[in-house]
N, C-alpha and C positions, 0 to 999 in steps of 0.2 A: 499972498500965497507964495511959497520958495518956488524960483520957477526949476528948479532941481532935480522936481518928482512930480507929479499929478496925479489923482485918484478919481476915478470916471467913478460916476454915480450911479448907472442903472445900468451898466454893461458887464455881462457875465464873460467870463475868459475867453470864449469862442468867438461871441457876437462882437465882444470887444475890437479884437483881433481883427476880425474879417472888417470891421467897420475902419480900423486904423490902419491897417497894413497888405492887406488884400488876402486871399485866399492862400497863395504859396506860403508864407510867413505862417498863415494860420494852421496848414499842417505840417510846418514843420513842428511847432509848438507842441500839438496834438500827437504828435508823434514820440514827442520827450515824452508827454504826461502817459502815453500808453505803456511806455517804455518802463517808465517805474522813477523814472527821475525826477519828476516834479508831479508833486500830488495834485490830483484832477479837485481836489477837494479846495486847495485852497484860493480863492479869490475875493474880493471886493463885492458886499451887497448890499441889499438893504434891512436891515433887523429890526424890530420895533421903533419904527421910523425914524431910524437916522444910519447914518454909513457906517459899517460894521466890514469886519475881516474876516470869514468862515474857514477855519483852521480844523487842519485833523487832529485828532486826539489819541497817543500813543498809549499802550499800556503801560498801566502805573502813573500816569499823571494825572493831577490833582489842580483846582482852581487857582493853587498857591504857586504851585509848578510851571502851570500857564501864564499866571502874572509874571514871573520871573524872567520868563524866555519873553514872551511878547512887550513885555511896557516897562522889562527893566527893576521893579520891586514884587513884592509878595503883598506887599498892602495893597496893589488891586486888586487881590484875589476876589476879595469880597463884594467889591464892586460888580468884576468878571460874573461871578456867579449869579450875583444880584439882574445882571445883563442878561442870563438864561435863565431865569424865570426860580432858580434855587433846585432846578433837575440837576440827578445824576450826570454824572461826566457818560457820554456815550461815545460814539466815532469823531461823530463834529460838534464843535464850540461854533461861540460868537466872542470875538472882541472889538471893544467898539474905538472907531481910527483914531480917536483925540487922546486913548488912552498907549496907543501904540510909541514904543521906541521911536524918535526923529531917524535916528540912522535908519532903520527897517522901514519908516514911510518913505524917506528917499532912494530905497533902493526898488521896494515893492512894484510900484507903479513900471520901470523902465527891467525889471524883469518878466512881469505878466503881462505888459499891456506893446513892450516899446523892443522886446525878444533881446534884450542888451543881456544877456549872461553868454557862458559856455560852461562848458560840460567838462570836469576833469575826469581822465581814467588814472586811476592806481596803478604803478606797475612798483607792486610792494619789494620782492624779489628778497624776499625772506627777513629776517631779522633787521636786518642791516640797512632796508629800504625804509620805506614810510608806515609807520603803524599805529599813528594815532592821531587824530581831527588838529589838537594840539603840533606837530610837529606838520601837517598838510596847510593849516594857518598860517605857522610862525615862519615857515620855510618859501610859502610857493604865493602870499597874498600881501600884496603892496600894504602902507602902514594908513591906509585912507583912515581908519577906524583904530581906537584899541584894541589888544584881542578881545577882551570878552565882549564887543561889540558886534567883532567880524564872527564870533563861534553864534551870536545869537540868529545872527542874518542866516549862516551856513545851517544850522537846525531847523530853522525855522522855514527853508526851502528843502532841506532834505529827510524827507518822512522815513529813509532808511537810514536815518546814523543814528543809534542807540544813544542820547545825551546821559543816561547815567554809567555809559563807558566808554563811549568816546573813542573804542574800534574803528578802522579803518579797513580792509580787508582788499587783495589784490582782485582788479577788475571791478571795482567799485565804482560808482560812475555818480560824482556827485557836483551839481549846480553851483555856480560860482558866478555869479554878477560883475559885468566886466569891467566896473568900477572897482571890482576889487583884485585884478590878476596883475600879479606881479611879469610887467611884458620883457622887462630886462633878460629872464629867462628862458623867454618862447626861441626854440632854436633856430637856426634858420640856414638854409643851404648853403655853405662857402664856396665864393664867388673864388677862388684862386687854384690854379693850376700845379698839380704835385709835380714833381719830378722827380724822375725815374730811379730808386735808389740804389746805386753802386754798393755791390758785395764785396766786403773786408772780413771774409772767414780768418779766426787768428787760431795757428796751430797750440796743440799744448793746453787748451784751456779747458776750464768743464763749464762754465756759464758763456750765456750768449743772450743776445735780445734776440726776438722772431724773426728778425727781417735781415740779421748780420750785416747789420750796417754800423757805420760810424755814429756814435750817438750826439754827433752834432745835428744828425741827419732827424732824429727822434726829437731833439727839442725843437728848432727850427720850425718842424710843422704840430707841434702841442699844443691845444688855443685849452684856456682855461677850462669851458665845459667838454675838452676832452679827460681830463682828472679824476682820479678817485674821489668820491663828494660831493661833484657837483650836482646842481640842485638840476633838474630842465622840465620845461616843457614843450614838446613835440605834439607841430598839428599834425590832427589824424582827419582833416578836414571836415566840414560840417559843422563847425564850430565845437570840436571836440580836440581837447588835447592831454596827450598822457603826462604825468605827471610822476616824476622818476627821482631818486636821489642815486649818482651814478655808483655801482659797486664793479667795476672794474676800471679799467683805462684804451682810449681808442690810441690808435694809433694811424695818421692818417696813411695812406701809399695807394699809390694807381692801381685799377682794378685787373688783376695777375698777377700783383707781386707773391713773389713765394713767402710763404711760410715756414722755420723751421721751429725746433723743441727750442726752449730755455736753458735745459738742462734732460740730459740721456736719461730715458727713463721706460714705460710699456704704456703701449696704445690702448684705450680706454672704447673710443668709437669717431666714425666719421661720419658725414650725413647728414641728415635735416634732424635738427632738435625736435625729438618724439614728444615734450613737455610744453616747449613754450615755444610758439612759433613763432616769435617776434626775433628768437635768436638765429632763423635763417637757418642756413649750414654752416655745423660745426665740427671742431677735430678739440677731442679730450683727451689728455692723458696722464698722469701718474708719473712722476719725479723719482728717481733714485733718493732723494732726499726727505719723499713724503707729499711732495706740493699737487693737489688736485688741479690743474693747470685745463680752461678752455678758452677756445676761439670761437667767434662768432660773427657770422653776417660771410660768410667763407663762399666765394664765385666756383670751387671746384676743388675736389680732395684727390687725396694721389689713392689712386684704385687696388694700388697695388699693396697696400697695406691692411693688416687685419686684426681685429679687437685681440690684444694678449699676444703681440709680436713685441719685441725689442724696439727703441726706435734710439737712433743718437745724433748729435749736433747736426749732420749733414743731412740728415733726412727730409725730405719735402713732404710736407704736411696735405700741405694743399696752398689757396691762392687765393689773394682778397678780394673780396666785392664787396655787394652792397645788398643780400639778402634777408629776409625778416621785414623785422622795422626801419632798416640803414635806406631801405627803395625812398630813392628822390632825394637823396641825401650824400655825400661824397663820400666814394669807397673808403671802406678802413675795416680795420680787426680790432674787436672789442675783446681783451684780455682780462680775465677774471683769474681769481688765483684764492685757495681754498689753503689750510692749514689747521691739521688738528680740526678737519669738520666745521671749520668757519670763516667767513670771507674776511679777507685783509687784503691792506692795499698792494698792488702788485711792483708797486714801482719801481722798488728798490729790486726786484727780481725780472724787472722789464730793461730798467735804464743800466741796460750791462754793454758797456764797448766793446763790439764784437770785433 
Protein backbone atom coordinates (compact mmCIF):
# COMPACT_ATOMS: atom_id res chain seq x y z
CA UNK A 1 0.00 0.00 0.00
CA UNK A 2 1.52 3.72 -0.85
CA UNK A 3 2.41 4.62 2.68
CA UNK A 4 1.37 8.38 1.19
CA UNK A 5 -2.37 8.05 2.07
CA UNK A 6 -4.44 5.51 4.02
CA UNK A 7 -8.14 4.58 3.95
CA UNK A 8 -9.55 3.30 7.37
CA UNK A 9 -12.13 0.76 6.73
CA UNK A 10 -15.11 1.08 9.16
CA UNK A 11 -14.43 4.54 10.54
CA UNK A 12 -17.05 7.19 9.73
CA UNK A 13 -15.55 10.93 9.70
CA UNK A 14 -16.29 11.78 13.46
CA UNK A 15 -15.50 8.25 14.96
CA UNK A 16 -12.64 8.46 12.69
CA UNK A 17 -11.26 11.48 14.04
CA UNK A 18 -11.95 11.28 17.60
CA UNK A 19 -10.15 7.66 17.31
CA UNK A 20 -6.94 9.29 15.58
CA UNK A 21 -6.57 12.69 16.78
CA UNK A 22 -8.48 13.31 19.83
CA UNK A 23 -11.62 15.35 20.35
CA UNK A 24 -10.11 18.99 19.74
CA UNK A 25 -9.11 18.11 16.11
CA UNK A 26 -12.44 16.48 15.91
CA UNK A 27 -14.29 19.70 16.36
CA UNK A 28 -12.35 21.62 14.79
CA UNK A 29 -13.31 19.43 11.61
CA UNK A 30 -16.85 19.39 12.52
CA UNK A 31 -16.76 22.79 12.68
CA UNK A 32 -15.58 23.25 8.77
CA UNK A 33 -18.25 20.68 7.80
CA UNK A 34 -20.98 22.76 9.69
CA UNK A 35 -19.66 25.65 8.28
CA UNK A 36 -20.49 24.57 4.66
CA UNK A 37 -16.88 24.09 3.76
CA UNK A 38 -16.53 20.36 3.54
CA UNK A 39 -19.58 18.24 3.00
CA UNK A 40 -20.72 16.27 6.11
CA UNK A 41 -21.66 13.79 3.40
CA UNK A 42 -18.61 13.00 2.11
CA UNK A 43 -16.46 10.11 3.55
CA UNK A 44 -15.15 6.47 3.53
CA UNK A 45 -17.67 3.42 4.10
CA UNK A 46 -18.78 0.34 3.47
CA UNK A 47 -21.05 -0.35 0.33
CA UNK A 48 -22.06 -3.74 -0.82
CA UNK A 49 -19.24 -5.13 0.97
CA UNK A 50 -16.36 -3.59 -0.05
CA UNK A 51 -14.79 0.18 0.67
CA UNK A 52 -16.59 2.67 -1.08
CA UNK A 53 -16.50 6.71 -1.11
CA UNK A 54 -20.06 8.30 -0.24
CA UNK A 55 -20.08 11.55 -2.21
CA UNK A 56 -22.76 14.21 -2.62
CA UNK A 57 -24.50 14.50 -5.71
CA UNK A 58 -24.87 18.15 -7.33
CA UNK A 59 -27.68 19.27 -9.58
CA UNK A 60 -27.30 18.26 -12.99
CA UNK A 61 -24.94 15.45 -12.44
CA UNK A 62 -25.12 12.34 -14.10
CA UNK A 63 -23.22 8.62 -13.44
CA UNK A 64 -21.06 9.86 -16.55
CA UNK A 65 -20.25 13.23 -14.73
CA UNK A 66 -19.31 11.40 -11.53
CA UNK A 67 -17.00 9.11 -13.44
CA UNK A 68 -15.39 11.93 -14.73
CA UNK A 69 -14.69 14.07 -11.53
CA UNK A 70 -14.06 10.90 -9.33
CA UNK A 71 -11.96 8.09 -11.37
CA UNK A 72 -10.77 10.37 -14.15
CA UNK A 73 -13.04 8.73 -17.36
CA UNK A 74 -16.78 8.61 -18.27
CA UNK A 75 -16.26 4.73 -18.90
CA UNK A 76 -16.94 4.09 -15.19
CA UNK A 77 -19.97 5.55 -15.47
CA UNK A 78 -21.56 2.43 -15.95
CA UNK A 79 -19.82 0.67 -13.60
CA UNK A 80 -20.62 3.65 -10.97
CA UNK A 81 -24.09 3.16 -11.65
CA UNK A 82 -23.94 -0.46 -11.78
CA UNK A 83 -22.35 0.09 -7.88
CA UNK A 84 -25.82 1.81 -6.98
CA UNK A 85 -27.92 -0.76 -7.80
CA UNK A 86 -29.07 1.17 -11.44
CA UNK A 87 -31.23 3.93 -9.01
CA UNK A 88 -31.70 7.45 -9.85
CA UNK A 89 -29.09 9.85 -9.14
CA UNK A 90 -30.41 11.39 -5.55
CA UNK A 91 -28.30 13.57 -2.82
CA UNK A 92 -25.64 10.62 -2.27
CA UNK A 93 -23.67 8.29 -4.71
CA UNK A 94 -21.28 5.43 -4.03
CA UNK A 95 -18.10 5.07 -5.61
CA UNK A 96 -16.14 2.22 -5.09
CA UNK A 97 -12.05 3.27 -3.72
CA UNK A 98 -10.16 0.88 -6.57
CA UNK A 99 -12.09 2.87 -8.98
CA UNK A 100 -11.14 6.33 -7.46
CA UNK A 101 -8.27 8.83 -9.12
CA UNK A 102 -4.62 7.74 -7.25
CA UNK A 103 -4.29 11.57 -6.79
CA UNK A 104 -7.65 11.91 -4.99
CA UNK A 105 -6.90 8.59 -2.88
CA UNK A 106 -3.78 10.22 -1.80
CA UNK A 107 -5.04 13.26 -0.87
CA UNK A 108 -8.61 11.80 0.64
CA UNK A 109 -7.46 9.95 3.55
CA UNK A 110 -4.90 13.01 5.21
CA UNK A 111 -7.79 15.45 4.53
CA UNK A 112 -10.68 13.67 6.32
CA UNK A 113 -8.92 11.40 8.62
CA UNK A 114 -5.25 13.27 9.28
CA UNK A 115 -7.01 17.39 9.07
CA UNK A 116 -3.79 18.24 6.62
CA UNK A 117 -5.89 20.84 4.44
CA UNK A 118 -6.61 24.69 4.98
CA UNK A 119 -9.22 26.64 4.17
CA UNK A 120 -8.87 29.54 1.41
CA UNK A 121 -10.90 32.85 1.69
CA UNK A 122 -11.34 34.92 -1.55
CA UNK A 123 -10.76 38.36 -1.42
CA UNK A 124 -11.84 38.85 -5.11
CA UNK A 125 -11.86 42.84 -5.02
CA UNK A 126 -13.68 43.08 -8.31
CA UNK A 127 -12.68 42.20 -11.72
CA UNK A 128 -9.17 42.51 -11.38
CA UNK A 129 -8.89 39.97 -8.32
CA UNK A 130 -9.58 36.20 -8.57
CA UNK A 131 -12.66 35.15 -10.39
CA UNK A 132 -12.38 31.83 -11.42
CA UNK A 133 -11.43 27.93 -9.82
CA UNK A 134 -9.04 28.12 -13.01
CA UNK A 135 -7.02 31.25 -12.06
CA UNK A 136 -7.35 30.12 -7.72
CA UNK A 137 -5.45 26.78 -9.23
CA UNK A 138 -3.08 28.16 -11.55
CA UNK A 139 -2.07 31.19 -9.40
CA UNK A 140 -2.21 30.03 -5.57
CA UNK A 141 -1.52 25.80 -5.82
CA UNK A 142 2.08 24.31 -6.00
CA UNK A 143 2.49 22.06 -9.42
CA UNK A 144 2.24 18.65 -7.03
CA UNK A 145 -0.65 17.55 -9.51
CA UNK A 146 -1.59 18.66 -13.24
CA UNK A 147 -4.32 21.19 -13.31
CA UNK A 148 -6.95 19.04 -14.21
CA UNK A 149 -5.78 16.84 -11.48
CA UNK A 150 -5.68 19.55 -8.79
CA UNK A 151 -9.41 21.13 -10.22
CA UNK A 152 -10.79 17.38 -9.49
CA UNK A 153 -9.34 17.17 -5.92
CA UNK A 154 -10.70 21.04 -5.36
CA UNK A 155 -14.56 19.84 -6.68
CA UNK A 156 -14.47 16.97 -5.21
CA UNK A 157 -13.96 18.56 -1.58
CA UNK A 158 -15.74 21.62 -2.35
CA UNK A 159 -19.74 20.98 -2.62
CA UNK A 160 -20.02 24.75 -3.22
CA UNK A 161 -18.01 25.51 -6.61
CA UNK A 162 -20.49 24.98 -9.47
CA UNK A 163 -18.08 22.60 -11.90
CA UNK A 164 -20.11 23.54 -14.92
CA UNK A 165 -18.76 27.21 -14.10
CA UNK A 166 -16.09 27.30 -12.28
CA UNK A 167 -17.23 30.92 -10.43
CA UNK A 168 -15.33 31.87 -7.70
CA UNK A 169 -17.00 34.58 -5.76
CA UNK A 170 -15.45 37.12 -2.91
CA UNK A 171 -15.54 35.41 0.67
CA UNK A 172 -15.71 32.21 -0.61
CA UNK A 173 -14.13 29.75 1.67
CA UNK A 174 -12.92 26.72 -0.13
CA UNK A 175 -10.66 23.63 1.12
CA UNK A 176 -7.30 23.09 -0.18
CA UNK A 177 -5.21 20.09 1.05
CA UNK A 178 -1.96 21.13 2.29
CA UNK A 179 -0.22 19.16 -0.02
CA UNK A 180 -1.31 21.43 -2.42
CA UNK A 181 -0.74 25.23 -1.07
CA UNK A 182 1.60 26.94 -2.77
CA UNK A 183 3.69 28.32 0.65
CA UNK A 184 6.22 30.57 -1.28
CA UNK A 185 3.19 32.90 -1.01
CA UNK A 186 1.90 32.65 2.62
CA UNK A 187 2.92 36.25 3.87
CA UNK A 188 4.66 36.68 6.69
CA UNK A 189 5.49 39.68 8.96
CA UNK A 190 8.79 41.55 8.06
CA UNK A 191 11.25 41.09 10.63
CA UNK A 192 13.05 44.77 9.74
CA UNK A 193 12.87 48.01 10.97
CA UNK A 194 11.60 51.27 8.67
CA UNK A 195 13.19 54.29 9.00
CA UNK A 196 11.79 57.34 9.55
CA UNK A 197 11.24 58.94 6.12
CA UNK A 198 12.82 62.53 5.55
CA UNK A 199 10.29 65.15 3.80
CA UNK A 200 11.73 66.55 0.32
CA UNK A 201 8.53 68.68 -0.77
CA UNK A 202 9.86 70.13 -4.29
CA UNK A 203 8.39 73.55 -5.18
CA UNK A 204 6.60 74.12 -8.63
CA UNK A 205 5.37 70.72 -9.11
CA UNK A 206 1.92 69.04 -9.70
CA UNK A 207 2.81 65.32 -8.96
CA UNK A 208 4.20 63.94 -5.73
CA UNK A 209 4.30 60.25 -4.16
CA UNK A 210 2.06 60.17 -0.53
CA UNK A 211 4.90 60.23 1.69
CA UNK A 212 7.22 63.31 -0.35
CA UNK A 213 9.96 61.54 0.07
CA UNK A 214 12.97 60.77 -2.24
CA UNK A 215 11.94 57.81 -4.14
CA UNK A 216 15.01 56.21 -3.29
CA UNK A 217 13.32 56.07 -0.17
CA UNK A 218 10.15 54.09 -1.92
CA UNK A 219 12.27 51.48 -3.49
CA UNK A 220 14.55 50.66 -0.88
CA UNK A 221 11.68 49.39 1.22
CA UNK A 222 9.41 47.55 -1.83
CA UNK A 223 9.69 43.81 -1.40
CA UNK A 224 8.00 42.04 -4.32
CA UNK A 225 4.58 41.20 -2.63
CA UNK A 226 4.23 44.66 -2.04
CA UNK A 227 3.44 45.10 -6.16
CA UNK A 228 0.69 45.56 -8.16
CA UNK A 229 -0.08 41.53 -8.94
CA UNK A 230 1.24 39.99 -6.61
CA UNK A 231 -0.23 36.76 -5.87
CA UNK A 232 -0.61 36.23 -1.42
CA UNK A 233 -1.84 34.44 0.95
CA UNK A 234 -2.35 35.81 4.49
CA UNK A 235 -3.12 33.62 7.61
CA UNK A 236 -6.21 34.64 9.23
CA UNK A 237 -5.30 31.91 11.72
CA UNK A 238 -6.97 28.62 12.19
CA UNK A 239 -5.69 27.28 9.36
CA UNK A 240 -7.56 29.75 7.16
CA UNK A 241 -5.92 31.96 4.88
CA UNK A 242 -7.06 34.73 2.42
CA UNK A 243 -6.10 34.35 -0.87
CA UNK A 244 -5.66 37.84 -2.87
CA UNK A 245 -4.16 38.84 -6.26
CA UNK A 246 -2.81 42.35 -5.03
CA UNK A 247 -4.64 45.52 -6.94
CA UNK A 248 -3.02 48.16 -5.56
CA UNK A 249 0.69 48.93 -4.05
CA UNK A 250 1.91 49.02 -0.27
CA UNK A 251 4.19 51.24 0.61
CA UNK A 252 6.02 50.48 3.60
CA UNK A 253 6.75 53.63 6.54
CA UNK A 254 6.45 53.70 10.43
CA UNK A 255 3.11 53.85 11.82
CA UNK A 256 2.49 58.08 11.66
CA UNK A 257 3.93 58.82 8.77
CA UNK A 258 1.93 61.41 7.03
CA UNK A 259 0.00 61.07 4.20
CA UNK A 260 -0.40 63.61 1.37
CA UNK A 261 -2.54 63.70 -2.15
CA UNK A 262 -0.61 62.55 -5.43
CA UNK A 263 -1.95 65.14 -7.15
CA UNK A 264 -4.48 68.44 -6.09
CA UNK A 265 -7.60 67.24 -6.37
CA UNK A 266 -11.30 67.11 -3.82
CA UNK A 267 -11.88 64.82 -0.94
CA UNK A 268 -14.02 61.95 -1.57
CA UNK A 269 -14.27 60.67 2.38
CA UNK A 270 -12.14 59.81 5.40
CA UNK A 271 -12.82 57.11 7.97
CA UNK A 272 -13.31 53.48 8.40
CA UNK A 273 -14.21 51.67 5.08
CA UNK A 274 -18.18 51.37 5.31
CA UNK A 275 -17.77 48.33 2.41
CA UNK A 276 -15.03 46.28 3.21
CA UNK A 277 -13.44 46.20 6.55
CA UNK A 278 -10.38 44.67 5.87
CA UNK A 279 -9.47 48.19 4.41
CA UNK A 280 -9.27 49.62 7.96
CA UNK A 281 -9.39 53.46 7.65
CA UNK A 282 -9.17 55.13 4.78
CA UNK A 283 -8.79 58.76 2.84
CA UNK A 284 -10.42 58.79 -0.94
CA UNK A 285 -10.16 61.38 -3.18
CA UNK A 286 -10.63 62.39 -6.85
CA UNK A 287 -7.57 63.91 -8.92
CA UNK A 288 -7.88 67.10 -11.04
CA UNK A 289 -6.78 64.70 -13.59
CA UNK A 290 -9.78 62.16 -13.08
CA UNK A 291 -7.72 59.39 -10.95
CA UNK A 292 -10.03 57.76 -8.10
CA UNK A 293 -7.06 57.59 -5.66
CA UNK A 294 -7.48 55.40 -2.00
CA UNK A 295 -5.45 54.78 1.15
CA UNK A 296 -5.91 51.99 3.21
CA UNK A 297 -5.07 50.51 6.54
CA UNK A 298 -4.73 54.53 7.78
CA UNK A 299 -3.81 54.91 12.01
CA UNK A 300 -5.49 58.46 11.87
CA UNK A 301 -7.20 61.10 9.45
CA UNK A 302 -6.71 64.79 9.60
CA UNK A 303 -10.29 65.88 11.12
CA UNK A 304 -10.25 68.82 9.92
CA UNK A 305 -11.12 67.92 6.48
CA UNK A 306 -14.45 67.34 4.75
CA UNK A 307 -16.07 65.15 1.98
CA UNK A 308 -16.14 67.85 -1.23
CA UNK A 309 -13.40 70.27 0.15
CA UNK A 310 -10.35 71.14 -2.14
CA UNK A 311 -7.31 69.39 -1.12
CA UNK A 312 -3.56 70.15 -2.65
CA UNK A 313 0.06 68.69 -2.53
CA UNK A 314 0.53 70.03 1.24
CA UNK A 315 -2.27 68.68 2.72
CA UNK A 316 -2.28 65.94 5.45
CA UNK A 317 -4.32 63.33 4.73
CA UNK A 318 -3.99 61.49 7.64
CA UNK A 319 -1.18 58.94 8.89
CA UNK A 320 -0.13 55.08 8.47
CA UNK A 321 -0.78 52.19 10.27
CA UNK A 322 -1.78 49.07 10.37
CA UNK A 323 -5.80 48.80 10.34
CA UNK A 324 -8.11 46.29 8.73
CA UNK A 325 -6.28 43.20 7.68
CA UNK A 326 -2.49 45.06 7.82
CA UNK A 327 -3.13 44.10 12.21
CA UNK A 328 0.04 42.06 12.98
CA UNK A 329 1.62 42.92 9.90
CA UNK A 330 4.10 45.96 9.51
CA UNK A 331 2.46 49.41 9.07
CA UNK A 332 2.07 50.76 5.46
CA UNK A 333 -0.42 52.41 3.11
CA UNK A 334 -1.99 50.39 0.55
CA UNK A 335 -2.61 52.58 -2.59
CA UNK A 336 -5.19 51.81 -5.15
CA UNK A 337 -5.79 53.95 -8.01
CA UNK A 338 -8.93 53.75 -10.41
CA UNK A 339 -9.27 55.26 -14.03
CA UNK A 340 -12.13 55.55 -16.33
CA UNK A 341 -13.85 53.30 -13.45
CA UNK A 342 -11.23 50.73 -13.49
CA UNK A 343 -8.21 49.48 -11.51
CA UNK A 344 -4.73 50.04 -12.90
CA UNK A 345 -1.49 49.86 -11.59
CA UNK A 346 -0.63 52.70 -9.44
CA UNK A 347 2.85 52.90 -9.92
CA UNK A 348 3.75 54.98 -12.33
CA UNK A 349 1.45 57.61 -10.33
CA UNK A 350 3.04 56.49 -6.91
CA UNK A 351 6.77 56.29 -7.86
CA UNK A 352 6.90 60.17 -8.40
CA UNK A 353 10.18 62.01 -6.84
CA UNK A 354 8.89 64.41 -4.56
Amino acid sequence: MDNNYFIPERRTLLKGFLGLIGLSALSHLEAFAKKGYLSETLEYVKHKKELALRIPVRKGDSYYSLAELYTGTQDNGPKIQDFNDNVPLSNISFVPERLLRMSLKKVLGNVLYKKQFVVYEIEKWGDEGINSLWELIHDFMNDSYDFYEKKAIILCLNFNINPRSDIVYDEQKIIVPSSLVKTELIRKPKKKKFEVPKEKPKIGIAKQNPLRVDISYLRRNLDPEDKYGARRLRSLGGGRYSATRHTGIDLDCPKGTNLYPIQKGRLIYLGKDRKLWRNGIIAEYITDSGLRVKYCHLSRINKNLKPGQEIYLSTILGKSGDTGNARGYEPHVHIGVRKDNKVIDPTSYVFIDS
